[in-house]
DRENTORKE-863022 format. One record per residue (C-alpha): residue in one letter; z, x, y. Coordinates in nm, 2 decimals. Each point is the difference from the previous one (the first is absolute). Layout:
<pts>
pt res:A&zz:Z&xx:X&yy:Y
...
</pts>
This chain:
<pts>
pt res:X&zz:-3.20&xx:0.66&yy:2.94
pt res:X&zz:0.19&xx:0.03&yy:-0.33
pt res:X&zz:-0.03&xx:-0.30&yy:-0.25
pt res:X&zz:0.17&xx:0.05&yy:-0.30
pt res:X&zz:0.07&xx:-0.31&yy:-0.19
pt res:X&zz:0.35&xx:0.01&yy:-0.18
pt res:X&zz:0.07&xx:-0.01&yy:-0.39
pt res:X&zz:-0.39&xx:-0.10&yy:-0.01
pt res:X&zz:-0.25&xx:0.16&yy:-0.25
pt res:X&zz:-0.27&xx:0.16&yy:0.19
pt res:X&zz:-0.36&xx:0.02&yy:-0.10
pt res:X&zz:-0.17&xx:0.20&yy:0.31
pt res:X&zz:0.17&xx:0.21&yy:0.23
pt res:X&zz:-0.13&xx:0.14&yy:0.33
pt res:X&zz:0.14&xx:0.31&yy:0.20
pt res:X&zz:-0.04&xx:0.08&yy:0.30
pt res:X&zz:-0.39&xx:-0.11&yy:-0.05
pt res:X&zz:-0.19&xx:0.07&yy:0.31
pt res:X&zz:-0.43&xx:0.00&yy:0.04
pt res:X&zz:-0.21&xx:0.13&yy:0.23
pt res:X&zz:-0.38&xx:-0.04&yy:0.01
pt res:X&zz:-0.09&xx:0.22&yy:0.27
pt res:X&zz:0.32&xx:0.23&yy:-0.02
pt res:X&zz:0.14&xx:-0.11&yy:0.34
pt res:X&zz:0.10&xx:-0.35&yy:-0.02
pt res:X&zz:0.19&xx:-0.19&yy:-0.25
pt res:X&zz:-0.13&xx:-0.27&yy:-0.18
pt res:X&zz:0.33&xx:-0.04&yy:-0.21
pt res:X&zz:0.31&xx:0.16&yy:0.09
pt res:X&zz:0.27&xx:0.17&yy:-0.21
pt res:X&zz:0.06&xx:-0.29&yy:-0.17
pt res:X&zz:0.28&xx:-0.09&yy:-0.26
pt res:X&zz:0.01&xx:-0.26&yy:-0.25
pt res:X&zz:0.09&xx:-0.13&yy:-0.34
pt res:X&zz:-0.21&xx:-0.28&yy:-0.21
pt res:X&zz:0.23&xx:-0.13&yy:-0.26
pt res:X&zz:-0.13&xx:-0.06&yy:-0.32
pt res:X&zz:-0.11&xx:-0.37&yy:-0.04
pt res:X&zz:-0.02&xx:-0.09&yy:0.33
pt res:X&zz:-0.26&xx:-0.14&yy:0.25
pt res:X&zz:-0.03&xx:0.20&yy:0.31
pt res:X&zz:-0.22&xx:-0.09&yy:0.29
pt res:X&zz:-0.13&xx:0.27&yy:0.27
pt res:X&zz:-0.04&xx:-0.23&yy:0.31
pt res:X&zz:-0.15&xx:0.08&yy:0.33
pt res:X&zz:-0.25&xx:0.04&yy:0.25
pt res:X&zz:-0.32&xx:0.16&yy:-0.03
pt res:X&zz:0.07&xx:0.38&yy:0.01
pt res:X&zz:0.36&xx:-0.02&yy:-0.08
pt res:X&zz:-0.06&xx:0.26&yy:-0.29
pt res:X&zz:0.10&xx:-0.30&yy:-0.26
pt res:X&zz:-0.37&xx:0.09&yy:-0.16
pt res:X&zz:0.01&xx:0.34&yy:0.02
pt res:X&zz:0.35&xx:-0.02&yy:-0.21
pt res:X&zz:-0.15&xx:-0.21&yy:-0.26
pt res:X&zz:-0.33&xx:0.26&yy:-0.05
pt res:X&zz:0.25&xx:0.32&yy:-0.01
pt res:X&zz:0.21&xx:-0.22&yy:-0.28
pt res:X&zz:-0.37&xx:-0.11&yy:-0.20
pt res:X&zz:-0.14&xx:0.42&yy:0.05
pt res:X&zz:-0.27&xx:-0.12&yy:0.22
pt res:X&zz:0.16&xx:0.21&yy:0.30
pt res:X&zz:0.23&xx:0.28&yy:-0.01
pt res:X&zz:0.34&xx:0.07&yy:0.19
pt res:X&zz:-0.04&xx:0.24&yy:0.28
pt res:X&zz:0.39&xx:0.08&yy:-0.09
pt res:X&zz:0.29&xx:-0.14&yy:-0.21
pt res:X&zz:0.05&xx:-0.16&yy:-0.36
pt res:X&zz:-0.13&xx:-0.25&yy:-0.15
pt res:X&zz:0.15&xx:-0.02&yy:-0.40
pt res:X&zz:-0.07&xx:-0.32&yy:-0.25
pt res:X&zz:0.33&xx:0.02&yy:-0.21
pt res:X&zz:0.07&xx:0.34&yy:-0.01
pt res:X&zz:-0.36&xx:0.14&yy:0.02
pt res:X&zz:-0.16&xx:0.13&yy:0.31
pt res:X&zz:-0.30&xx:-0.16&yy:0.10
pt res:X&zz:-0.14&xx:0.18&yy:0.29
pt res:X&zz:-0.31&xx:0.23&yy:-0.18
pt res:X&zz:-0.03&xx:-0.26&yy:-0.29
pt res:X&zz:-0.37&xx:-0.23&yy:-0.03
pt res:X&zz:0.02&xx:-0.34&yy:0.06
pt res:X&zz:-0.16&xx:-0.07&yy:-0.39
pt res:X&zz:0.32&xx:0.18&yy:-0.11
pt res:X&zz:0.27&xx:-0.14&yy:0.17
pt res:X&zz:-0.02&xx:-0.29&yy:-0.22
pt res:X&zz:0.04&xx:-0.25&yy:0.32
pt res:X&zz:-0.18&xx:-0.34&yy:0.02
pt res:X&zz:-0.20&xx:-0.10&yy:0.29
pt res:X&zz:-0.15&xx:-0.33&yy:0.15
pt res:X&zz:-0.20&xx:0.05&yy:0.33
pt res:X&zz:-0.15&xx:-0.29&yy:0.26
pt res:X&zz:-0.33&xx:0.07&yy:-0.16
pt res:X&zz:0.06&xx:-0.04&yy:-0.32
pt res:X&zz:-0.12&xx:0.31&yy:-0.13
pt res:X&zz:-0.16&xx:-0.15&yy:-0.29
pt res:X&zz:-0.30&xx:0.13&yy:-0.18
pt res:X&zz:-0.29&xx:-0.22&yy:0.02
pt res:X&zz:-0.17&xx:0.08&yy:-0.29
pt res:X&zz:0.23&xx:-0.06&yy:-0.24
pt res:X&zz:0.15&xx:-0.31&yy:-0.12
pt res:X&zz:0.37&xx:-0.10&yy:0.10
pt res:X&zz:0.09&xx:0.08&yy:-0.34
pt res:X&zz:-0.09&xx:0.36&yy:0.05
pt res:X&zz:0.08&xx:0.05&yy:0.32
pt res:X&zz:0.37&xx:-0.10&yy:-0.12
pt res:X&zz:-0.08&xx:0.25&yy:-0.34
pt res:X&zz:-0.16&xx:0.28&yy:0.24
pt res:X&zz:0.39&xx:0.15&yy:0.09
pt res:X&zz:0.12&xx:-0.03&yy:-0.41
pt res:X&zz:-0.35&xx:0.19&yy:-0.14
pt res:X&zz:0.08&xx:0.30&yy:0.24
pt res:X&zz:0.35&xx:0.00&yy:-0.11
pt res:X&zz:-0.13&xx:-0.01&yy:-0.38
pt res:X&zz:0.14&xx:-0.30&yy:-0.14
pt res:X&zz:-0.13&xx:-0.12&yy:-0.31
pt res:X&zz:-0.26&xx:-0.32&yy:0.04
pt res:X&zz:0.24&xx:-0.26&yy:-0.17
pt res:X&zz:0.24&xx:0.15&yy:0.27
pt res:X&zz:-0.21&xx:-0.08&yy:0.26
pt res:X&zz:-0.11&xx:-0.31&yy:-0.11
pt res:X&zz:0.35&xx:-0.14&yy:-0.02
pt res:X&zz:0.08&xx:0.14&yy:0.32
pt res:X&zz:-0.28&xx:-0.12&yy:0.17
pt res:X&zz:0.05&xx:-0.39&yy:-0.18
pt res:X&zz:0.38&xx:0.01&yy:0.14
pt res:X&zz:-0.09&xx:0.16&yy:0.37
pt res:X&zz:-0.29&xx:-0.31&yy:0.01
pt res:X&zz:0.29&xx:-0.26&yy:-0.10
pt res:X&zz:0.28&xx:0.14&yy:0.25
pt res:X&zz:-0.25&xx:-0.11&yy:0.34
pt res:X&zz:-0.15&xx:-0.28&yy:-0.15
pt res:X&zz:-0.38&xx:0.14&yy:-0.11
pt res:X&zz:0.06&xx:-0.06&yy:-0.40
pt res:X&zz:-0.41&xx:-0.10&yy:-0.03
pt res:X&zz:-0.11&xx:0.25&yy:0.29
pt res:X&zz:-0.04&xx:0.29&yy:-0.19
pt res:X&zz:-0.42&xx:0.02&yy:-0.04
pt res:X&zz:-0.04&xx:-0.12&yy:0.37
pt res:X&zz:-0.11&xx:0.27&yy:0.24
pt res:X&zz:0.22&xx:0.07&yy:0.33
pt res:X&zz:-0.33&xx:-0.14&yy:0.19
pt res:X&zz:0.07&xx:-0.33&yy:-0.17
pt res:X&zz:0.33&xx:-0.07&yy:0.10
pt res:X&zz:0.14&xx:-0.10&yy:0.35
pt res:X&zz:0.22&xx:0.23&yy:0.24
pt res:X&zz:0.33&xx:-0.16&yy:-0.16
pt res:X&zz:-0.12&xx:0.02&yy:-0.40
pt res:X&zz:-0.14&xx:0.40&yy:0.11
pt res:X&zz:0.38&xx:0.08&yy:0.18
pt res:X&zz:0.14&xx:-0.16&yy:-0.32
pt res:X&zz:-0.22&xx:0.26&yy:-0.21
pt res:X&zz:0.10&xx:0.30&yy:0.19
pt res:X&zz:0.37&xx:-0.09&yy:-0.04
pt res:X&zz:-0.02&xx:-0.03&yy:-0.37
pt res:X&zz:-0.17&xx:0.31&yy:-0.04
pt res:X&zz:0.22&xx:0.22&yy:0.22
pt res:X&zz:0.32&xx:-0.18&yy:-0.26
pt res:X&zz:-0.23&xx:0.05&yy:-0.30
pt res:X&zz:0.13&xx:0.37&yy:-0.12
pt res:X&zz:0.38&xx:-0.10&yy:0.06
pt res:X&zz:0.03&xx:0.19&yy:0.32
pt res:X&zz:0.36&xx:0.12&yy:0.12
pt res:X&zz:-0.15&xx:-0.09&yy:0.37
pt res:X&zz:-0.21&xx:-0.19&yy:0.17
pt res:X&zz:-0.19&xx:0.05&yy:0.36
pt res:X&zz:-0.13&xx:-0.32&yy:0.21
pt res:X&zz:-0.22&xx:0.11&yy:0.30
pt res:X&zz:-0.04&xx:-0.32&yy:0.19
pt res:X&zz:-0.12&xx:-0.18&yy:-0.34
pt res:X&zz:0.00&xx:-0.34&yy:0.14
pt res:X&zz:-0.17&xx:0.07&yy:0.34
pt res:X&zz:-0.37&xx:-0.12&yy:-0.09
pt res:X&zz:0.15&xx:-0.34&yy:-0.16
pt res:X&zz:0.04&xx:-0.29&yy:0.22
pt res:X&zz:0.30&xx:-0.15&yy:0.12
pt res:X&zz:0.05&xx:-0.26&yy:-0.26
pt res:X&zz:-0.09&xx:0.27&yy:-0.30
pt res:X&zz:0.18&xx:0.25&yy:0.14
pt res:X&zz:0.36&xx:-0.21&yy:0.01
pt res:X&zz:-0.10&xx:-0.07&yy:-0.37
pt res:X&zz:-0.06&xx:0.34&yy:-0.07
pt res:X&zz:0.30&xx:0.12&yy:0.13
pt res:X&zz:0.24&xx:-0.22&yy:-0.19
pt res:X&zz:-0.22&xx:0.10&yy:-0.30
pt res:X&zz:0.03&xx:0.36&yy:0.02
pt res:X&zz:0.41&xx:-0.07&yy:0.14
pt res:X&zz:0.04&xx:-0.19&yy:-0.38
pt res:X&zz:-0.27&xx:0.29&yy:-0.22
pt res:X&zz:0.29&xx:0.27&yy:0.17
pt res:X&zz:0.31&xx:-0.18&yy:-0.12
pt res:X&zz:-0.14&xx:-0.09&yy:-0.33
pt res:X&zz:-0.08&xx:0.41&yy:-0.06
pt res:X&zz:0.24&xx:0.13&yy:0.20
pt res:X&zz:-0.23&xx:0.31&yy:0.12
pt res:X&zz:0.07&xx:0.16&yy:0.30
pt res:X&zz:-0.23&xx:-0.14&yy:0.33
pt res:X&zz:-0.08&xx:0.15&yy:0.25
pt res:X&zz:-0.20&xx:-0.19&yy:0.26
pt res:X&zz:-0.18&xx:0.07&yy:0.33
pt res:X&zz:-0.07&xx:-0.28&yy:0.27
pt res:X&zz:0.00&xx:-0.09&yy:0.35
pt res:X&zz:0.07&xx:-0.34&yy:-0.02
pt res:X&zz:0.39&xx:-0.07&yy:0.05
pt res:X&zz:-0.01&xx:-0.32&yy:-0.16
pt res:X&zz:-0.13&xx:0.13&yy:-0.36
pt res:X&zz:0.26&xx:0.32&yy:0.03
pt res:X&zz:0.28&xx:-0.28&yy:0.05
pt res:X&zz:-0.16&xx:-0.21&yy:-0.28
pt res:X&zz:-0.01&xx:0.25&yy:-0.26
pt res:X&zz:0.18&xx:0.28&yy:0.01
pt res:X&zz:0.37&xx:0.12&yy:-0.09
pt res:X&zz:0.03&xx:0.21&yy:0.28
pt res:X&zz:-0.25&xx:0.06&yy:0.27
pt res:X&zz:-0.01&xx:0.35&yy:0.21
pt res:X&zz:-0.13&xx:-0.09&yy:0.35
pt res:X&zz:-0.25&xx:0.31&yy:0.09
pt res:X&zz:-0.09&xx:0.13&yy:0.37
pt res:X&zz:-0.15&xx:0.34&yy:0.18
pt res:X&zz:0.09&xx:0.14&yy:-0.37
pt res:X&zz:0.33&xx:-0.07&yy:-0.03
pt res:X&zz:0.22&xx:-0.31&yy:-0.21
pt res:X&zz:0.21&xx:-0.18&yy:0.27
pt res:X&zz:0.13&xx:-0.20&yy:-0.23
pt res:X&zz:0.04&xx:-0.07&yy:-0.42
pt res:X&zz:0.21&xx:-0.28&yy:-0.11
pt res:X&zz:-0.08&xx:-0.33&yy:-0.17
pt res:X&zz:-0.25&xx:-0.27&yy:0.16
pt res:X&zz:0.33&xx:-0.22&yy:0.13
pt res:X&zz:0.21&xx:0.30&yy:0.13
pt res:X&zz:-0.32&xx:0.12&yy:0.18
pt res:X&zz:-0.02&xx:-0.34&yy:0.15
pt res:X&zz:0.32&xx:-0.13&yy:0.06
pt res:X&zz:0.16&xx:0.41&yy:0.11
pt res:X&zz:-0.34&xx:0.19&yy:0.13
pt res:X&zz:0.20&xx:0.35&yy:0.12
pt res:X&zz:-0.24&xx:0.02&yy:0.34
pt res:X&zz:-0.26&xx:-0.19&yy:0.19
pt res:X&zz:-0.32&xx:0.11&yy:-0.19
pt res:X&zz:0.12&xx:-0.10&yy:-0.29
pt res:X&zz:0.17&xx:-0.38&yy:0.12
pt res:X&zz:-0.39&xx:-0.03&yy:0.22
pt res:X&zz:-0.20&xx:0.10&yy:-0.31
pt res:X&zz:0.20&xx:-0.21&yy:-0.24
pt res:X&zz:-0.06&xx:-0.38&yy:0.03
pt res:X&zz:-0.02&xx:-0.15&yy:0.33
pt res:X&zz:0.28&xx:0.17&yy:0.26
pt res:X&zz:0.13&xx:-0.13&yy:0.38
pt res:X&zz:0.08&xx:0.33&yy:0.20
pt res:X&zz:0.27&xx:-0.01&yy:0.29
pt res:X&zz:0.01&xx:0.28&yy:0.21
pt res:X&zz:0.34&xx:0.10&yy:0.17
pt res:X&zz:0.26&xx:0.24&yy:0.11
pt res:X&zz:0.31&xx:0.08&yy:-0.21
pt res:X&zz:0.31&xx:-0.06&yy:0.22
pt res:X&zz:0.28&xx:0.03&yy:-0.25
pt res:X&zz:0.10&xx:0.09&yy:-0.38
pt res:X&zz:0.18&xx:-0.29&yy:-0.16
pt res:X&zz:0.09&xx:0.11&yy:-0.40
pt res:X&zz:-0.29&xx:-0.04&yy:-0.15
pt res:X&zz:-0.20&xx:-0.20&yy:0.29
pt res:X&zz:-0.15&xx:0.10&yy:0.31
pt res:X&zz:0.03&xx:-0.21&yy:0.32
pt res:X&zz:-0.35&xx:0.01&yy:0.18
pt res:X&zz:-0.14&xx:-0.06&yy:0.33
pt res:X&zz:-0.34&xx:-0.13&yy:0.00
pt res:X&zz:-0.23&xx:0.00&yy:0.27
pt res:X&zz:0.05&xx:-0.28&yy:0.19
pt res:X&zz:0.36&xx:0.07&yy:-0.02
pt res:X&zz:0.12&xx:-0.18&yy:-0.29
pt res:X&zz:0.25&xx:0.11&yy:-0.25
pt res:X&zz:-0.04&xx:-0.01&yy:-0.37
pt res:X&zz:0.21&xx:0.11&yy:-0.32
pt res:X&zz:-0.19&xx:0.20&yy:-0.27
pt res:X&zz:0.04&xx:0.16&yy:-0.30
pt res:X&zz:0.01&xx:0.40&yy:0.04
pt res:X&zz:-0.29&xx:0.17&yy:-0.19
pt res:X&zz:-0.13&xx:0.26&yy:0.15
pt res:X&zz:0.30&xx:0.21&yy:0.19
pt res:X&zz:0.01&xx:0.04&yy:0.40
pt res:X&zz:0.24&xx:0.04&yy:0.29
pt res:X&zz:0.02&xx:-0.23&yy:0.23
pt res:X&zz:-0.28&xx:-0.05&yy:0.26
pt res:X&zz:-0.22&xx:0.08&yy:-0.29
pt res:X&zz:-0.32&xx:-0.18&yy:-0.04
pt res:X&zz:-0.05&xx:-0.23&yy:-0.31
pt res:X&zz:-0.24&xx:-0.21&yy:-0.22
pt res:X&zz:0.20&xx:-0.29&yy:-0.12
pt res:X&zz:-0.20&xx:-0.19&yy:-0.30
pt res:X&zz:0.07&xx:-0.37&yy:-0.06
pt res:X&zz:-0.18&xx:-0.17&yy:-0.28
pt res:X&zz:-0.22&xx:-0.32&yy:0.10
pt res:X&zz:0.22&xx:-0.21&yy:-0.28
pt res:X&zz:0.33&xx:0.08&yy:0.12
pt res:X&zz:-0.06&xx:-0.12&yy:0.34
pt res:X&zz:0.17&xx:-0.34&yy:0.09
pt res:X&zz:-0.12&xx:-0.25&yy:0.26
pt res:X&zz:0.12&xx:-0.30&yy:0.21
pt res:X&zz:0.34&xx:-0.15&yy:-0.09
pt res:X&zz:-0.03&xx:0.24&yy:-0.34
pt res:X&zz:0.07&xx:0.31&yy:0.25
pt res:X&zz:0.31&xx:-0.17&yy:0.13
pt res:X&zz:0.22&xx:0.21&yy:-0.25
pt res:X&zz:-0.15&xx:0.32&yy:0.01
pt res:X&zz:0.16&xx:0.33&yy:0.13
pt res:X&zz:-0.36&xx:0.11&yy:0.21
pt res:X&zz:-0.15&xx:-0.27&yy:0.20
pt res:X&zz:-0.27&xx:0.01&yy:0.23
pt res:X&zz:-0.25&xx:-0.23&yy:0.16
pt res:X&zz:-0.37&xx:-0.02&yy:-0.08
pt res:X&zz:-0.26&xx:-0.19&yy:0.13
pt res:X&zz:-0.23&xx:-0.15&yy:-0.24
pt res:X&zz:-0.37&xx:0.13&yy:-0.02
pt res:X&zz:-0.17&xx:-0.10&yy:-0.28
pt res:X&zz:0.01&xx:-0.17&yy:-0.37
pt res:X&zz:-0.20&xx:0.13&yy:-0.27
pt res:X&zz:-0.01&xx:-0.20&yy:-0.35
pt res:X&zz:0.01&xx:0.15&yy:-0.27
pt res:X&zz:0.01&xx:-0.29&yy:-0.28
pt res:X&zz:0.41&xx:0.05&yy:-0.15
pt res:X&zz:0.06&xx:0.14&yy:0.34
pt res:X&zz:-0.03&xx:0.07&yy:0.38
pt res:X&zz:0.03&xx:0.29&yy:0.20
pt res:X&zz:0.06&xx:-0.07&yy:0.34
pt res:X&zz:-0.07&xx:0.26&yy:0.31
pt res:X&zz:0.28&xx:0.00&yy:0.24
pt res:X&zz:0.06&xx:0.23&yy:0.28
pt res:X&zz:0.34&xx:0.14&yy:0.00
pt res:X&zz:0.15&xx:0.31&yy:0.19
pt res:X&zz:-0.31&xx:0.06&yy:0.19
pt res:X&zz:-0.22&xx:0.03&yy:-0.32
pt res:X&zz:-0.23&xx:-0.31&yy:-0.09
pt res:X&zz:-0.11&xx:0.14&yy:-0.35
pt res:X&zz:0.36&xx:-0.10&yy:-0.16
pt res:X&zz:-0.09&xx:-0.20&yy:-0.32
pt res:X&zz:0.25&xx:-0.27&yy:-0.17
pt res:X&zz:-0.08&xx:-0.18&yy:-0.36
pt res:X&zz:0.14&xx:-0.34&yy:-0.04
pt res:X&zz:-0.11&xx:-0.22&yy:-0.31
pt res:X&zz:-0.18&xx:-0.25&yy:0.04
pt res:X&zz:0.28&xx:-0.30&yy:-0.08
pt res:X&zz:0.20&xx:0.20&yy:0.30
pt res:X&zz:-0.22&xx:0.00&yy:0.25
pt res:X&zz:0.13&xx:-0.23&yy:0.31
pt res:X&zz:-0.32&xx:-0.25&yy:0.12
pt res:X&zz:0.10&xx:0.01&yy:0.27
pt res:X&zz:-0.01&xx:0.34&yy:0.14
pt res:X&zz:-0.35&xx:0.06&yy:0.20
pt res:X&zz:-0.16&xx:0.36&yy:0.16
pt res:X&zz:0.20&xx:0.09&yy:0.30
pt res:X&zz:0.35&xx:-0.13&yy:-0.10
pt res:X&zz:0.33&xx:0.22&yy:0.03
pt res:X&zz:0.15&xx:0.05&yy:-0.31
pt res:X&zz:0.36&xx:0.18&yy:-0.11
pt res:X&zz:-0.13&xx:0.29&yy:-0.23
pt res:X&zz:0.29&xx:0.12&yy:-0.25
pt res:X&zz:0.04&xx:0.29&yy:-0.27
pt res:X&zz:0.32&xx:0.13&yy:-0.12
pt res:X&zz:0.13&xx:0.37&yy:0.04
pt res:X&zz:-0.02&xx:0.17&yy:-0.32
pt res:X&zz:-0.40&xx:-0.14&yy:-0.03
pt res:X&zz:-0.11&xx:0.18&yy:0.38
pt res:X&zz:-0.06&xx:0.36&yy:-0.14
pt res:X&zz:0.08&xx:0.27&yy:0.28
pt res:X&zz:-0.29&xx:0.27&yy:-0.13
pt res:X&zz:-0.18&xx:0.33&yy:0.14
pt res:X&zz:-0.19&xx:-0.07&yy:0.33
pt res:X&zz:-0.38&xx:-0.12&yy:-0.04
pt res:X&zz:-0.22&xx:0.28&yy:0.06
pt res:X&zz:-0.26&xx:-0.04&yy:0.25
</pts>
């Protein structure tokens, strides 16, 4: 896969990157891409989707078992981590316990030899920008999980780095301090304007955060685009079921129609979706449907796919709730409705017109077993 952003100023390039750790199977494979200077990229996916292993190859904690990897126009493959003058901020912190925050933030400015009023003004102004100003004699053991994250942020931004690495920073923190932290970190990187490049799991931080997101699985990017695009347009159904909540429709293409499909489901009826993924007719299809584009009731009355659903369940979920209906022989298919829309009178069991329009059914690549 080829991603090469246009007219953009790229920081980090990969070519054809592949790695192996036992020479047979690939973790990562021959993988492409550009990080534009400035930006804040997220590596998203599952456990094993070689969005790790990407970031390590990129710090000089693992090396490529073929291909490029260049930081501006230098090749980075054989070079140390200490030299490659990238910052890093790991889950763990990585702090040193027996020295003071102050010199732990000093620590990566002594080894580069700046002079101590150097240091001393760098260290003041890293200790301002995440909001630790009278921190600086406390010891890491003295501080709580968010005030340590905060730490090991300002000291990977200390020595002006042209990039900065996040492995899962935020995934010891809990929920409440994590949201915090990641608007924090979202407002430190458009205040500096150094290049991010994060690693995560979580979908709902990589949509939070990040300028673009690459979405990461069996070693390969299935898709790179900004957090909206990836929602609104994923390109094929592990990307629409692993970003933000996803109905699936299964069904048989019958017919080309420009830029729709017509498509039989399986209990025989007929929908109009958007084209995606490309097949001839009597192909088989994944057809994505966001839970907030679905219309119910008298809503659906104007819609160009409607179907009926039987209602299964409400769940509440404060500003909204998702309700459970069974439509088209699944009873998993999920609908939000705000809480000022929802009808009091509708009750578990009822028959209900379920409505979506064309262009927001996406006709994408079969599910695979």
């Amino acid at each position: 896969m080829s991603i090469a952003p246009p007219s953009q100023d790229v920081l980090v390039s990969f070519r054809a990157v592949q790695k192996s750790y036992d020479g047979e199977s690939l973790i990562v494979k021959n993988l492409d891409l550009d990080i534009r200077r400035g930006e804040f990229l997220t590596l998203l996916g599952p456990s094993g989707s070689g969005k790790t292993t990407c970031l390590m190859m990129l710090a000089g904690f693992e090396t490529p078992t073929h291909g490029e990897i260049r930081l501006e126009d230098r090749l980075l493959n054989n070079v140390p981590p200490h030299k490659r003058d990238i910052g890093m901020v790991f889950q763990n912190y990585a702090l040193f316990p027996h020295m003071t925050v102050a010199e732990n933030l000093a620590y990566p400015l002594t080894i580069r030899k700046l002079s101590k009023s150097e240091i001393a003004e760098k260290v003041k102004k890293a200790l301002g920008m995440v909001k630790l100003d009278n921190f600086g004699h406390r010891y890491p053991g003295q501080l709580s999980g968010g005030q340590q994250q905060r730490v090991a942020l300002a000291r990977a931004l200390v020595f002006n780095p042209k990039l900065v690495l996040m492995d899962e920073p935020l995934g010891a923190l809990d929920k409440q301090l994590r949201e915090h932290m990641q608007l924090e970190i979202k407002h430190i990187h458009e205040s500096l304007g150094v290049t991010v490049v994060y690693v995560t799991h979580d979908q709902s931080e990589a949509l939070t955060m990040s300028d673009r997101v690459a979405v990461f699985k069996d070693g390969i990017i299935q898709q790179i685009d900004a957090a909206n695009v990836l929602y609104e347009a994923p390109a094929n159904s592990f990307v629409a079921n692993f970003i933000g909540e996803n109905n699936t429709l299964a069904g048989e293409v019958l017919a080309a129609e420009g830029d729709y499909y017509a498509v039989r489901l399986a209990g025989g009826d007929v929908v109009r979706a958007l084209a995606v993924c490309q097949g001839d007719k009597g192909a088989v299809t994944s057809m994505s449907i966001r839970p907030e584009r679905v219309r119910l009731a008298d809503q659906a009355a104007g819609c160009e796919n409607r179907l009926a659903g039987r209602l299964a369940e409400f769940i509440y979920f404060g500003d909204h709730v998702r309700l459970r209906l069974e439509v088209a022989g699944q009873n998993g298919f999920m609908v939000k409705v705000p809480v000022g829309q929802l009808d009091s009178g509708w009750r578990v069991g009822d028959t209900l017109d379920v409505g979506w329009s064309a262009r927001d059914l996406r006709a994408l690549d079969p599910l695979a077993a």
